[in-house]
C-alpha positions in Angstrom: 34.7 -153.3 42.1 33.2 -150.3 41.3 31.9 -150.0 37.6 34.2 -147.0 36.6 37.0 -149.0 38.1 36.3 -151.9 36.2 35.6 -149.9 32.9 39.5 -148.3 33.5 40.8 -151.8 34.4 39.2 -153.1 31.3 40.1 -150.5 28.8 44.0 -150.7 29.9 46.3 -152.0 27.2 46.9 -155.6 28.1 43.6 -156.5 30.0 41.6 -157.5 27.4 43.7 -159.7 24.9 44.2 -161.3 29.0 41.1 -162.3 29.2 40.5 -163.3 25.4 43.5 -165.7 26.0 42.2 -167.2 29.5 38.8 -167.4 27.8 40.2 -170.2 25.9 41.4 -172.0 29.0 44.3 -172.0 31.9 47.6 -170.6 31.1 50.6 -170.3 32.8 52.7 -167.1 33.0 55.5 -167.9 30.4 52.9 -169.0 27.8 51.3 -165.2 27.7 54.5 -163.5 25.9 54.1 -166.2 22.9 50.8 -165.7 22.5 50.8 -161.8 23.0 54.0 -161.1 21.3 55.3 -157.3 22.8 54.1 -158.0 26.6 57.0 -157.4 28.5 56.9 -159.5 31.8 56.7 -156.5 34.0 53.3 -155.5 31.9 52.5 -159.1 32.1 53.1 -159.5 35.9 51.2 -155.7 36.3 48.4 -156.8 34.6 47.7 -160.1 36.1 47.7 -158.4 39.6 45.4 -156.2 39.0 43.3 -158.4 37.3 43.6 -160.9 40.3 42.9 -158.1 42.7 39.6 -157.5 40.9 38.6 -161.3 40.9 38.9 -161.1 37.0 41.9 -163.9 37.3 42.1 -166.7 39.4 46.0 -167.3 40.3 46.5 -170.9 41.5 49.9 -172.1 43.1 50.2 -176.2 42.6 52.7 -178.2 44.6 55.9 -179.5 43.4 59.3 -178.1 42.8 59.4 -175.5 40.9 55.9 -174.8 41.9 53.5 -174.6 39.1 51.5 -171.1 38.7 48.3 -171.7 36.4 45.9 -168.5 36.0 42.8 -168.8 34.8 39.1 -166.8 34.1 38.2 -165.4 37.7 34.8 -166.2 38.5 34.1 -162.2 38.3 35.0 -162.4 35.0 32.4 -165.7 33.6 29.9 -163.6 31.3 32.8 -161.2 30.3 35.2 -164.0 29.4 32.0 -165.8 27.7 31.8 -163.0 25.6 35.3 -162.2 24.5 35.6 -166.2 23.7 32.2 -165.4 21.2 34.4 -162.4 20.1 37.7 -164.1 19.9 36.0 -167.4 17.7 34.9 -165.0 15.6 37.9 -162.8 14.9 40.0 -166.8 14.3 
């Protein structure tokens, strides 16, 4: 991605309390609203896309009925998500 696409991607509403969320491990898309109360799952489902689509978010599918849909830190996103966890320990 180039870095003015990734500066717009970042500086979008939802993008970075995201990736402060996933720095703190996997999450799967209904626990996002609870812990971002006001993201609508059309912002939610938006978001994640693009974020996938930039290798920020990793979206993994497991097997079983319903199938289970986990999303966590892309590997794109290691030393970013490294340091919004720093950020997010201190803001707790």
């Amino acid at each position: 991605i180039p870095a003015g696409d990734r500066r717009e991607l970042l500086l979008r509403k939802w993008s970075l309390p995201l990736l402060a969320v996933l720095a703190k491990g996997d999450r799967r898309f209904a626990d996002f609203p609870v812990l971002l109360p006001g993201l609508s799952p059309r912002a939610l489902a938006l978001a994640l896309r693009d974020l996938e689509d930039s290798g920020l978010v990793d979206r993994r599918v497991g097997e079983g009925r319903p199938p289970s849909v986990r999303y966590s830190a892309g590997t794109r996103a290691a030393d970013l998500v490294d340091r919004i966890g720093a950020l997010a320990t201190r803001l707790d």
